[in-house]
mmCIF file as Biopython writes it, N, C-alpha, C and O atoms, coordinates in Angstrom:
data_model
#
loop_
_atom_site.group_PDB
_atom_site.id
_atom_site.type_symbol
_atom_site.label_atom_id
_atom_site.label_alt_id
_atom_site.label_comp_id
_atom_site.label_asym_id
_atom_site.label_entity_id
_atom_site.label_seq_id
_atom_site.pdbx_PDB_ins_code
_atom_site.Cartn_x
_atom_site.Cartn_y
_atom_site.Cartn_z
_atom_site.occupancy
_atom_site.B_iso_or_equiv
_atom_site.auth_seq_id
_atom_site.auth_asym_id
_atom_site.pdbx_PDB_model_num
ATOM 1   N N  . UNK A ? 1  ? -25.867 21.071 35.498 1.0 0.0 1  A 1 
ATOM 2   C CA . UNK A ? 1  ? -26.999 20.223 35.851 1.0 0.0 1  A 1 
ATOM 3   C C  . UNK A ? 1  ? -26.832 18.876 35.166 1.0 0.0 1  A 1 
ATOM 4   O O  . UNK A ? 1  ? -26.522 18.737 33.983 1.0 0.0 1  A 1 
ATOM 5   N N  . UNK A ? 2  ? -27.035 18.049 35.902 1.0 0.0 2  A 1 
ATOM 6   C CA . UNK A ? 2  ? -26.807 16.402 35.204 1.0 0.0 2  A 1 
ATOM 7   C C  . UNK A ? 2  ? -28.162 16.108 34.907 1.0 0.0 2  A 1 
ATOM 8   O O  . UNK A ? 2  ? -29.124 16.874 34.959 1.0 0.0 2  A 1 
ATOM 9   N N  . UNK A ? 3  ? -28.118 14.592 34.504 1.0 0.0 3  A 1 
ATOM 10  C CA . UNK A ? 3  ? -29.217 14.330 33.289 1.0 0.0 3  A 1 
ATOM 11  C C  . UNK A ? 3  ? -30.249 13.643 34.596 1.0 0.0 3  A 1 
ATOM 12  O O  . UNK A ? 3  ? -30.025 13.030 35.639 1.0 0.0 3  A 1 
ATOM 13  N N  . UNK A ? 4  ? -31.837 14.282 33.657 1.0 0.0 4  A 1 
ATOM 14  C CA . UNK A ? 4  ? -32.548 13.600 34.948 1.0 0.0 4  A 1 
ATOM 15  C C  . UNK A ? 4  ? -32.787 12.075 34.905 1.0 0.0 4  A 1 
ATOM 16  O O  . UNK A ? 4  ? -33.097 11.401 35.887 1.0 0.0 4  A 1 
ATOM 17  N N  . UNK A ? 5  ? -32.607 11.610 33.649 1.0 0.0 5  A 1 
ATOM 18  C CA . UNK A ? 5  ? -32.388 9.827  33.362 1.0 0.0 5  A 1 
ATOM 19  C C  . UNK A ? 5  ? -31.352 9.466  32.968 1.0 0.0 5  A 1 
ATOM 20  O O  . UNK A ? 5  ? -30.580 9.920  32.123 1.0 0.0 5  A 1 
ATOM 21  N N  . UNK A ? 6  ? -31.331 8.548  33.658 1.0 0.0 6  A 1 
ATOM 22  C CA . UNK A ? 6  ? -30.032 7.419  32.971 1.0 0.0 6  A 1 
ATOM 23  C C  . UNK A ? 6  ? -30.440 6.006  32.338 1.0 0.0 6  A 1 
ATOM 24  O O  . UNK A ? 6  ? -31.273 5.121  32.531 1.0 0.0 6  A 1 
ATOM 25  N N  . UNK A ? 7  ? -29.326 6.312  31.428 1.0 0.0 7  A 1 
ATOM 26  C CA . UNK A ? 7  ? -29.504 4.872  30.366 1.0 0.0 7  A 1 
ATOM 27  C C  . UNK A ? 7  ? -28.979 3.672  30.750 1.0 0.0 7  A 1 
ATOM 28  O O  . UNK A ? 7  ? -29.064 3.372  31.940 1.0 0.0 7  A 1 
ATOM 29  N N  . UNK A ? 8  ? -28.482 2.968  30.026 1.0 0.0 8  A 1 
ATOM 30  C CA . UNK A ? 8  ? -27.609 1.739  30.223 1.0 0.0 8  A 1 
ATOM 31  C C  . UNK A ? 8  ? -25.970 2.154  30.322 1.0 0.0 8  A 1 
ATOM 32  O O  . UNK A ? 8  ? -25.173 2.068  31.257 1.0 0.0 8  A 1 
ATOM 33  N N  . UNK A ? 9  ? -25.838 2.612  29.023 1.0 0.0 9  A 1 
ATOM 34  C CA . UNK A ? 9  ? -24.493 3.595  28.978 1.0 0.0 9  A 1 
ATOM 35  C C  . UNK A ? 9  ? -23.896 4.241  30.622 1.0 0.0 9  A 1 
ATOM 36  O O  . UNK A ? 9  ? -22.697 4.173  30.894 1.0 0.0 9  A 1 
ATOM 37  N N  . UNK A ? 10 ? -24.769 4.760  31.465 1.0 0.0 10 A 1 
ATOM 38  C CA . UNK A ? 10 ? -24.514 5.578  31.749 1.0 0.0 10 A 1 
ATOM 39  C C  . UNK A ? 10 ? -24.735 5.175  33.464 1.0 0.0 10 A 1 
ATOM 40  O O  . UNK A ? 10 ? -24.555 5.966  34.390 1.0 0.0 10 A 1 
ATOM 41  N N  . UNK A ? 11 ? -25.157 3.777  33.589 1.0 0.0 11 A 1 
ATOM 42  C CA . UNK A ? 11 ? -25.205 3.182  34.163 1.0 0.0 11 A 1 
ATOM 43  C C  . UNK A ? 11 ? -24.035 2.047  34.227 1.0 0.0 11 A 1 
ATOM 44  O O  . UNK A ? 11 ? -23.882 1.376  35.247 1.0 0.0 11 A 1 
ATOM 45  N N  . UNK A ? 12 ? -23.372 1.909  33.288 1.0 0.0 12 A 1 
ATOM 46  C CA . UNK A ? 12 ? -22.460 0.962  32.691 1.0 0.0 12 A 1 
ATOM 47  C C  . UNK A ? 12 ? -20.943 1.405  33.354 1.0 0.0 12 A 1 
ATOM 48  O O  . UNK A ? 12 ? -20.053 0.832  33.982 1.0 0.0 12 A 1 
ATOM 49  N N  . UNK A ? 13 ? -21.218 2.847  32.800 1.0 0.0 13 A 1 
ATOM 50  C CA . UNK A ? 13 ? -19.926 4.272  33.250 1.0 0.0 13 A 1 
ATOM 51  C C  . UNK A ? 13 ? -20.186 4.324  34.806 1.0 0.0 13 A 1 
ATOM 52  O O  . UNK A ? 13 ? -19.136 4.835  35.195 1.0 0.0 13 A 1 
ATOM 53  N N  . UNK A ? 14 ? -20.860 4.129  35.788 1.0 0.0 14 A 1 
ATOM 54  C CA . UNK A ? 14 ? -21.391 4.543  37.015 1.0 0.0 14 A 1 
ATOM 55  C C  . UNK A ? 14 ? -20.658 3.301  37.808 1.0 0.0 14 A 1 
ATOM 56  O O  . UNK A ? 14 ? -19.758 3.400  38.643 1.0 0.0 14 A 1 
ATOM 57  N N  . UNK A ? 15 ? -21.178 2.312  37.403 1.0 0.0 15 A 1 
ATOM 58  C CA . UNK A ? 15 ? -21.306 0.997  38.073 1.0 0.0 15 A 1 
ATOM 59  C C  . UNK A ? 15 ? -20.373 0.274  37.861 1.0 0.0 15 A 1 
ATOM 60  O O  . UNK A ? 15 ? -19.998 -0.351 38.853 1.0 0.0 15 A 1 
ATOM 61  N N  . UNK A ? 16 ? -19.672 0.049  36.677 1.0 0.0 16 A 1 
ATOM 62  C CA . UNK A ? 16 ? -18.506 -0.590 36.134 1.0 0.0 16 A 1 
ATOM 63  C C  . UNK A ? 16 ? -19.290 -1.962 35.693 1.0 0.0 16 A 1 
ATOM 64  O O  . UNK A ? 16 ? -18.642 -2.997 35.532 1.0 0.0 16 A 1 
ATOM 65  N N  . UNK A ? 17 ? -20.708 -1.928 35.504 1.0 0.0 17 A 1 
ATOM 66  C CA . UNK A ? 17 ? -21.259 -3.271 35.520 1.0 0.0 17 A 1 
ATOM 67  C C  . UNK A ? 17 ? -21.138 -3.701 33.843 1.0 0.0 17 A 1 
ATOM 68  O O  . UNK A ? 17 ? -20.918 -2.740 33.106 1.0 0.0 17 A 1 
ATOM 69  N N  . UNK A ? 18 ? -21.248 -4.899 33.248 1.0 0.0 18 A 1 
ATOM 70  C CA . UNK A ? 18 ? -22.004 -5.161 31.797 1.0 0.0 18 A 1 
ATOM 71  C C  . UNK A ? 18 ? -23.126 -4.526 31.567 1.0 0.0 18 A 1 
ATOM 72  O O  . UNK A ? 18 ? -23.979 -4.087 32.340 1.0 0.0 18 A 1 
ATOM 73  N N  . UNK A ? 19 ? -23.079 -4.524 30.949 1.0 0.0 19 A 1 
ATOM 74  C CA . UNK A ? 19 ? -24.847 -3.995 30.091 1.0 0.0 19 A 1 
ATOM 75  C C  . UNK A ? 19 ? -26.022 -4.912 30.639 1.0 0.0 19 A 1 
ATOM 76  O O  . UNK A ? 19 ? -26.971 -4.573 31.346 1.0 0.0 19 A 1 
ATOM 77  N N  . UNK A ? 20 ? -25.695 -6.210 30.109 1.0 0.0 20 A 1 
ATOM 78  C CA . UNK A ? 20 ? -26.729 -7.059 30.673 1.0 0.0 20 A 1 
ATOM 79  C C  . UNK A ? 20 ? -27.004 -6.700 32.102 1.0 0.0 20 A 1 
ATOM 80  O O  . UNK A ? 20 ? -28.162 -6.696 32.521 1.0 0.0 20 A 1 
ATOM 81  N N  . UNK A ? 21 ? -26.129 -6.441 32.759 1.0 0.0 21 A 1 
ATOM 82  C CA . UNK A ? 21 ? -26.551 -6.077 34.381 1.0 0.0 21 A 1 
ATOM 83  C C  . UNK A ? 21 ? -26.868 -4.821 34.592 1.0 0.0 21 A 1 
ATOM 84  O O  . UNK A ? 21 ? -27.146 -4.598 35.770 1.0 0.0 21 A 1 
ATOM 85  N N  . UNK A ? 22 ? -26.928 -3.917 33.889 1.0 0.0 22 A 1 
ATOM 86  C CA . UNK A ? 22 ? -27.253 -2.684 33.859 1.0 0.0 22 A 1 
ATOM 87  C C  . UNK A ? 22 ? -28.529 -3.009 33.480 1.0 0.0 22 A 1 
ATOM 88  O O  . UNK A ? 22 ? -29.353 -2.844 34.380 1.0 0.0 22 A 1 
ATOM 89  N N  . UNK A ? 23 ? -29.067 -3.519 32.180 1.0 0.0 23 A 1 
ATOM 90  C CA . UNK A ? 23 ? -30.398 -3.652 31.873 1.0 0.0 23 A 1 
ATOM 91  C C  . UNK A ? 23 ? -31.379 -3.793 32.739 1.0 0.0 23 A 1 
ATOM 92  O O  . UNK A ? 23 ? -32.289 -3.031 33.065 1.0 0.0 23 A 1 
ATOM 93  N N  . UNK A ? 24 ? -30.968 -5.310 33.218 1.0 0.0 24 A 1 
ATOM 94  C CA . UNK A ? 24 ? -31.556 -5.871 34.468 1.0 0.0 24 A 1 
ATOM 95  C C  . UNK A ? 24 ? -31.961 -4.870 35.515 1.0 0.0 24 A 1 
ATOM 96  O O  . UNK A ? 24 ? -33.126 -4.891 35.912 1.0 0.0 24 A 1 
ATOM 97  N N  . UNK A ? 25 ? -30.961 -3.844 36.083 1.0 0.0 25 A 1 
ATOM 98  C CA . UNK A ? 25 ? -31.501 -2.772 37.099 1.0 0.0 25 A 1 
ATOM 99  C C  . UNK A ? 25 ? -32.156 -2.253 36.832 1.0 0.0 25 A 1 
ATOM 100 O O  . UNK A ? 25 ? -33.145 -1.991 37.517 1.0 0.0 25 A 1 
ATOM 101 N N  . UNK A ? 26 ? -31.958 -1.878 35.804 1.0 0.0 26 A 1 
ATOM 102 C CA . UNK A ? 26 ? -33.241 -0.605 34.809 1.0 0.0 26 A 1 
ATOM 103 C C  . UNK A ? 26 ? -34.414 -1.295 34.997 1.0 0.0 26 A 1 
ATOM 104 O O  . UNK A ? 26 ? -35.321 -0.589 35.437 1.0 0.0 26 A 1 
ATOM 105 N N  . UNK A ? 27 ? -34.681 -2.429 34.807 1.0 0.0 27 A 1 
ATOM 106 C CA . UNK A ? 27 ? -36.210 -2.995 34.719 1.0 0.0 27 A 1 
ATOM 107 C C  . UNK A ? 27 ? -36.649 -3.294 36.065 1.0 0.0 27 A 1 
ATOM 108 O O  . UNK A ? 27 ? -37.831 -3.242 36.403 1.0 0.0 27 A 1 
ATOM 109 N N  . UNK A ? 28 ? -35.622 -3.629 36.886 1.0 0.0 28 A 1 
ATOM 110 C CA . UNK A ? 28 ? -35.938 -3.570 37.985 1.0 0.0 28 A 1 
ATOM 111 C C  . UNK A ? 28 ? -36.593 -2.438 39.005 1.0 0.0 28 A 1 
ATOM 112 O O  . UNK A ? 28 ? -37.527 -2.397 39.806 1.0 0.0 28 A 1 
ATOM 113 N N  . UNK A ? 29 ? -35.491 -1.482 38.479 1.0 0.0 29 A 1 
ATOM 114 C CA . UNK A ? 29 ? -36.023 -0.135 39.223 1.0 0.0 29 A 1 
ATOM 115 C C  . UNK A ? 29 ? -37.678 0.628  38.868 1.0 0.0 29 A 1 
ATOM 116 O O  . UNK A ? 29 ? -38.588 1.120  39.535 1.0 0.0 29 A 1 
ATOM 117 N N  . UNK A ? 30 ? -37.342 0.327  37.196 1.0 0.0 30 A 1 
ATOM 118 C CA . UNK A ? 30 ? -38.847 0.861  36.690 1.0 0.0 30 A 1 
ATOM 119 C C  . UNK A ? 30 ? -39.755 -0.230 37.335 1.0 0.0 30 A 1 
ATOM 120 O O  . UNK A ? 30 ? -40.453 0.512  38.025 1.0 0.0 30 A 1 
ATOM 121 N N  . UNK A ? 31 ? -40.184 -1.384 37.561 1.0 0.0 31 A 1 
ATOM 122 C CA . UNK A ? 31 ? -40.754 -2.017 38.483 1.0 0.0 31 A 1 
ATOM 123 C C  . UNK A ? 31 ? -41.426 -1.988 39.381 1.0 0.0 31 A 1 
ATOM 124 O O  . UNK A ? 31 ? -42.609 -2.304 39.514 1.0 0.0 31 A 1 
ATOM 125 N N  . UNK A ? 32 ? -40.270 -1.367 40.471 1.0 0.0 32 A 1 
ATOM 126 C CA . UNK A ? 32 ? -40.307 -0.578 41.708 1.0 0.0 32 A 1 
ATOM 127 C C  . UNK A ? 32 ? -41.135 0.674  41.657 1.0 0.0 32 A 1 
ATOM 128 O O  . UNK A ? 32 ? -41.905 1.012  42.556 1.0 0.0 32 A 1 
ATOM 129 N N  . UNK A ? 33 ? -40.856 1.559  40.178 1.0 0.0 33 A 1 
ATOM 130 C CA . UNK A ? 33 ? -41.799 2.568  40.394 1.0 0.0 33 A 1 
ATOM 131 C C  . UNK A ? 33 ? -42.765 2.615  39.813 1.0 0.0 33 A 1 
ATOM 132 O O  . UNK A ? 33 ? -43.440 3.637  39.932 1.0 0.0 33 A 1 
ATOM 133 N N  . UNK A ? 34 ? -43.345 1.275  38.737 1.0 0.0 34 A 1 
ATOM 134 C CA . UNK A ? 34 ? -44.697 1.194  38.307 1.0 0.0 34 A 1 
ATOM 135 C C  . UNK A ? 34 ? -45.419 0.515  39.563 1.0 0.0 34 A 1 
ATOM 136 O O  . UNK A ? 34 ? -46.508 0.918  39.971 1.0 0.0 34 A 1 
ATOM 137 N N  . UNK A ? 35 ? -44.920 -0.249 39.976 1.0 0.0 35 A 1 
ATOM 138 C CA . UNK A ? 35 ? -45.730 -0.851 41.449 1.0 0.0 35 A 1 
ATOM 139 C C  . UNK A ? 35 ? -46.347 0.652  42.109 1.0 0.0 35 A 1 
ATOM 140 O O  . UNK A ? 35 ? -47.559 0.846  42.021 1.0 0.0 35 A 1 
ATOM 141 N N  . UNK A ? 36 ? -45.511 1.637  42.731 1.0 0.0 36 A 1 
ATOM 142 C CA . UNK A ? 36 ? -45.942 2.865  43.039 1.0 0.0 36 A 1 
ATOM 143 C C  . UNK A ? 36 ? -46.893 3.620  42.198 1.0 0.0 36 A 1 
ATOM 144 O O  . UNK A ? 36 ? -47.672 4.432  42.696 1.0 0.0 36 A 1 
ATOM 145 N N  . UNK A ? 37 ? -46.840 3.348  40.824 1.0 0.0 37 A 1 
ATOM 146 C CA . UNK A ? 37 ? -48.106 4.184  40.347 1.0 0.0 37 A 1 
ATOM 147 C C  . UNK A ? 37 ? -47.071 5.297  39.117 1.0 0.0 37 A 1 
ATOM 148 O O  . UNK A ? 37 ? -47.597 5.849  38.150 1.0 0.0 37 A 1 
ATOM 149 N N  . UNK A ? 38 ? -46.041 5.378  39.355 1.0 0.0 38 A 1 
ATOM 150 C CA . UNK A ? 38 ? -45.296 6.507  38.668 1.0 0.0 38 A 1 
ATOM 151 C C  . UNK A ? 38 ? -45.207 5.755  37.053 1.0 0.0 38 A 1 
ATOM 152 O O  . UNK A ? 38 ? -45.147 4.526  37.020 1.0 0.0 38 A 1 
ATOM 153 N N  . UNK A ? 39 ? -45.203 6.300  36.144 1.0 0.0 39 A 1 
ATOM 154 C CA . UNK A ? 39 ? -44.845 6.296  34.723 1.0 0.0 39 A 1 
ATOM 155 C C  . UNK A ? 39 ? -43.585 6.168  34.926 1.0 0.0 39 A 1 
ATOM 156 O O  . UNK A ? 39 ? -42.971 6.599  35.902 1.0 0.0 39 A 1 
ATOM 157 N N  . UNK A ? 40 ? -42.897 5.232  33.493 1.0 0.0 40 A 1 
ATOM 158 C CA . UNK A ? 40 ? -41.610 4.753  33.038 1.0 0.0 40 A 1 
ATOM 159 C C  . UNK A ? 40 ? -41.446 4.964  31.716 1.0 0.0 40 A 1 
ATOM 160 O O  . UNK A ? 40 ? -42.315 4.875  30.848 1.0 0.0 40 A 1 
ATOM 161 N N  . UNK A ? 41 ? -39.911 5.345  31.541 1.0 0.0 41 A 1 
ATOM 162 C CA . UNK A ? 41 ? -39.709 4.869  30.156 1.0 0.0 41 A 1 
ATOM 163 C C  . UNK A ? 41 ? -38.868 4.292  30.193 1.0 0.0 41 A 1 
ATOM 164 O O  . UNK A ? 41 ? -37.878 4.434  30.910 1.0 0.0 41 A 1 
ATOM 165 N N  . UNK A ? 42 ? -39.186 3.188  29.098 1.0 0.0 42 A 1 
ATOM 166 C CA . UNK A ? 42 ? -38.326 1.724  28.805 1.0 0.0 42 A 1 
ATOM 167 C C  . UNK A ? 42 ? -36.329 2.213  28.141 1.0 0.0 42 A 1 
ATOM 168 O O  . UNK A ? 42 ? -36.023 2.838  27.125 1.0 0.0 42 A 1 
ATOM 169 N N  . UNK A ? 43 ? -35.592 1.732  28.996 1.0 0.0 43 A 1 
ATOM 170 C CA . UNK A ? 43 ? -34.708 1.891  29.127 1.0 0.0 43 A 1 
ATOM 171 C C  . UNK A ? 43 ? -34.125 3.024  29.933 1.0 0.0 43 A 1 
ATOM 172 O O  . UNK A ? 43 ? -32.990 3.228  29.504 1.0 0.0 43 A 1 
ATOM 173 N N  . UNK A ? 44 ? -34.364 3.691  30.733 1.0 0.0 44 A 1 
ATOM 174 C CA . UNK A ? 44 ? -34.340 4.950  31.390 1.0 0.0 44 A 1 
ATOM 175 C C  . UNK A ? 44 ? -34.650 4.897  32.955 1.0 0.0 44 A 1 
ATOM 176 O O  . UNK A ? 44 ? -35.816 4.987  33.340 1.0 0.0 44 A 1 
ATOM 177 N N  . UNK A ? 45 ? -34.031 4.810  33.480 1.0 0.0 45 A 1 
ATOM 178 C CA . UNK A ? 45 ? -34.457 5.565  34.954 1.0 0.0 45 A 1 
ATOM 179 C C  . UNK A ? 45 ? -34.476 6.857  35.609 1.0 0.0 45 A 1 
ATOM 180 O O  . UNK A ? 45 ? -33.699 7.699  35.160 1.0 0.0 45 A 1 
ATOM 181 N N  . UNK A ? 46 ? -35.173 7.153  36.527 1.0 0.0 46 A 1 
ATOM 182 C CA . UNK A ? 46 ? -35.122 8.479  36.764 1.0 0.0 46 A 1 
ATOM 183 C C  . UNK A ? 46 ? -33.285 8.972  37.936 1.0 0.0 46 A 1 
ATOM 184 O O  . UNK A ? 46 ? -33.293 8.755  39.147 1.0 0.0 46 A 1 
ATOM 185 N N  . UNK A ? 47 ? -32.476 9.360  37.491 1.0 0.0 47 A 1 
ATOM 186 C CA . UNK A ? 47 ? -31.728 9.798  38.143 1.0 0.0 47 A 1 
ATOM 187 C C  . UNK A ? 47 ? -31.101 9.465  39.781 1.0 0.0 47 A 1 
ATOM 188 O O  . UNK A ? 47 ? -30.228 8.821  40.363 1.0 0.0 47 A 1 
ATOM 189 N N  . UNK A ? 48 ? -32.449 10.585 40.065 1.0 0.0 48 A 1 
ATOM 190 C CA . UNK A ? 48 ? -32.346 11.039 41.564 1.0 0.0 48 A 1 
ATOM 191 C C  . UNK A ? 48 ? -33.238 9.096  42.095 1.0 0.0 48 A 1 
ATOM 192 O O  . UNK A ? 48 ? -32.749 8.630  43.124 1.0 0.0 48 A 1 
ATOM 193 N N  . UNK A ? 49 ? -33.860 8.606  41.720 1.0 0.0 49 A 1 
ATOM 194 C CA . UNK A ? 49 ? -33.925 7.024  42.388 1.0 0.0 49 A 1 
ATOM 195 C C  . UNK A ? 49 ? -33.152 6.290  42.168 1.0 0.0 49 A 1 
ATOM 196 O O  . UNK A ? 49 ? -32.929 5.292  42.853 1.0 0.0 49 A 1 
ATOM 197 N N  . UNK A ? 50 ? -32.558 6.617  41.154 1.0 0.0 50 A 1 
ATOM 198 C CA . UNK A ? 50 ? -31.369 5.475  40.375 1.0 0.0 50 A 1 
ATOM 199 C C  . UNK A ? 50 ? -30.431 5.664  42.521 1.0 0.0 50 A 1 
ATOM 200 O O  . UNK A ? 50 ? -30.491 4.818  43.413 1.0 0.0 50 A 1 
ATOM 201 N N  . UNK A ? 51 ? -29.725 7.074  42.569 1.0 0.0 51 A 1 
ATOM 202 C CA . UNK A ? 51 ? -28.955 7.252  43.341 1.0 0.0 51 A 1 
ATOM 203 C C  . UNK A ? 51 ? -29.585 6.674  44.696 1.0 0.0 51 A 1 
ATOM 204 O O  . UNK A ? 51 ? -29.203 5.774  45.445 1.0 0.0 51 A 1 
ATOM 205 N N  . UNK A ? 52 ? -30.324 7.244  44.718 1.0 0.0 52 A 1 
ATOM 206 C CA . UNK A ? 52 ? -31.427 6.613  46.026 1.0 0.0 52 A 1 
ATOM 207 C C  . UNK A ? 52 ? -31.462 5.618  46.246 1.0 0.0 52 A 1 
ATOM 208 O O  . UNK A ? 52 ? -31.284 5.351  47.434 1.0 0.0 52 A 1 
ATOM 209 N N  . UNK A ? 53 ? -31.695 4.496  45.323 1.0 0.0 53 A 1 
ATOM 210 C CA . UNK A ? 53 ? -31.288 3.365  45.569 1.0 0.0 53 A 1 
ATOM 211 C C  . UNK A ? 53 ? -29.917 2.628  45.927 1.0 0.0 53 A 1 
ATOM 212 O O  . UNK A ? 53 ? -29.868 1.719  46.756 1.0 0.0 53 A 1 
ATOM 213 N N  . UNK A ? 54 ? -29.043 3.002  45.375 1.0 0.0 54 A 1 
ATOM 214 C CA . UNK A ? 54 ? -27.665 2.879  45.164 1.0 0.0 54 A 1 
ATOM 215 C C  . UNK A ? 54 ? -27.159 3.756  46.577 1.0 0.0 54 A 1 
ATOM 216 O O  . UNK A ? 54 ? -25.998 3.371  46.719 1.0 0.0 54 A 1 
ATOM 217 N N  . UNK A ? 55 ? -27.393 4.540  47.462 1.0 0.0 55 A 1 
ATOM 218 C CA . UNK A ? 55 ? -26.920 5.126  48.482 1.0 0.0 55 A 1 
ATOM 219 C C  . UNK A ? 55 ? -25.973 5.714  48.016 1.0 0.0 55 A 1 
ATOM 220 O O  . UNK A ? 55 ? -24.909 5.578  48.619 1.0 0.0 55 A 1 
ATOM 221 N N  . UNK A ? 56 ? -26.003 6.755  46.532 1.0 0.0 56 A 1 
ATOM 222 C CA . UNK A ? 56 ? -25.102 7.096  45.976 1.0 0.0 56 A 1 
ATOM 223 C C  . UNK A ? 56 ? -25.476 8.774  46.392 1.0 0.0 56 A 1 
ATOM 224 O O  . UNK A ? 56 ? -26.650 9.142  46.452 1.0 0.0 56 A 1 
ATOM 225 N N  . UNK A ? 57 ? -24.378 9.669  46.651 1.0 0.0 57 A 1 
ATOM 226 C CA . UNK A ? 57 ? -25.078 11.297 46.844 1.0 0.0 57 A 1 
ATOM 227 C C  . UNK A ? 57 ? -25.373 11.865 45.644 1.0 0.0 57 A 1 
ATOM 228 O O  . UNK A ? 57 ? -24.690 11.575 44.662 1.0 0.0 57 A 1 
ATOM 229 N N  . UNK A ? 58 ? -26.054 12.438 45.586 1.0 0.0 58 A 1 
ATOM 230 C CA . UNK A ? 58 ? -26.524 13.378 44.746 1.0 0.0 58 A 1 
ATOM 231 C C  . UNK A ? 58 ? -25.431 14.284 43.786 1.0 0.0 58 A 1 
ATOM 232 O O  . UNK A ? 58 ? -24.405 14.784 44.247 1.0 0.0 58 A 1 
ATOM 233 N N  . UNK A ? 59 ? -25.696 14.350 42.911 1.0 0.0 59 A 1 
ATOM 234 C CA . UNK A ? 59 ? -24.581 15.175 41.880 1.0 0.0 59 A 1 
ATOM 235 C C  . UNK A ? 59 ? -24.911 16.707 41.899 1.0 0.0 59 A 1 
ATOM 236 O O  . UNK A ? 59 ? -25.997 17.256 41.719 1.0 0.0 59 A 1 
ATOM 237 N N  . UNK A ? 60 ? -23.544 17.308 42.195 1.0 0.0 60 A 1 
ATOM 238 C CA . UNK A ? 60 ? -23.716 18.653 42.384 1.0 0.0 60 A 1 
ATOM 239 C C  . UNK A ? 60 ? -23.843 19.262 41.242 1.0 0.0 60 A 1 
ATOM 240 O O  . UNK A ? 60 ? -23.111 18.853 40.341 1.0 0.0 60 A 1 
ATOM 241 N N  . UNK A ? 61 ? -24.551 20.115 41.013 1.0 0.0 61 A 1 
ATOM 242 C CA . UNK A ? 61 ? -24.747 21.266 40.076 1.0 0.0 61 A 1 
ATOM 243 C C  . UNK A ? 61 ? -23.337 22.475 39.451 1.0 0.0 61 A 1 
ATOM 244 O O  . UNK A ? 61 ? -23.609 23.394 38.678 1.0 0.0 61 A 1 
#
């Protein structure tokens, strides 16, 4: 089972991006889901939207 948040790190490893541009998504995405009403934690996204967004598939178990 993979992790249900991702960090910067781990976003960094995913994306091949800098940090700074990793950050940037992160706040972006949490954004996206405080506009919706959902709770965030600062530096963290939830997983399964991270991919969702990204048109990335889902990680198998």
């Amino acid at each position: 089972m993979g992790k249900e948040f991702l960090n910067c790190q781990d976003l960094m490893a995913i994306l091949g991006f800098k940090e700074s541009k990793c950050r940037m998504i992160i706040r972006a995405l949490n954004e996206e889901l405080e506009k919706d009403g959902y709770f965030t934690a600062r530096g963290r996204v939830p997983a399964v939207y991270f991919r969702e967004r990204f048109g990335l598939p889902e990680e198998k178990e």
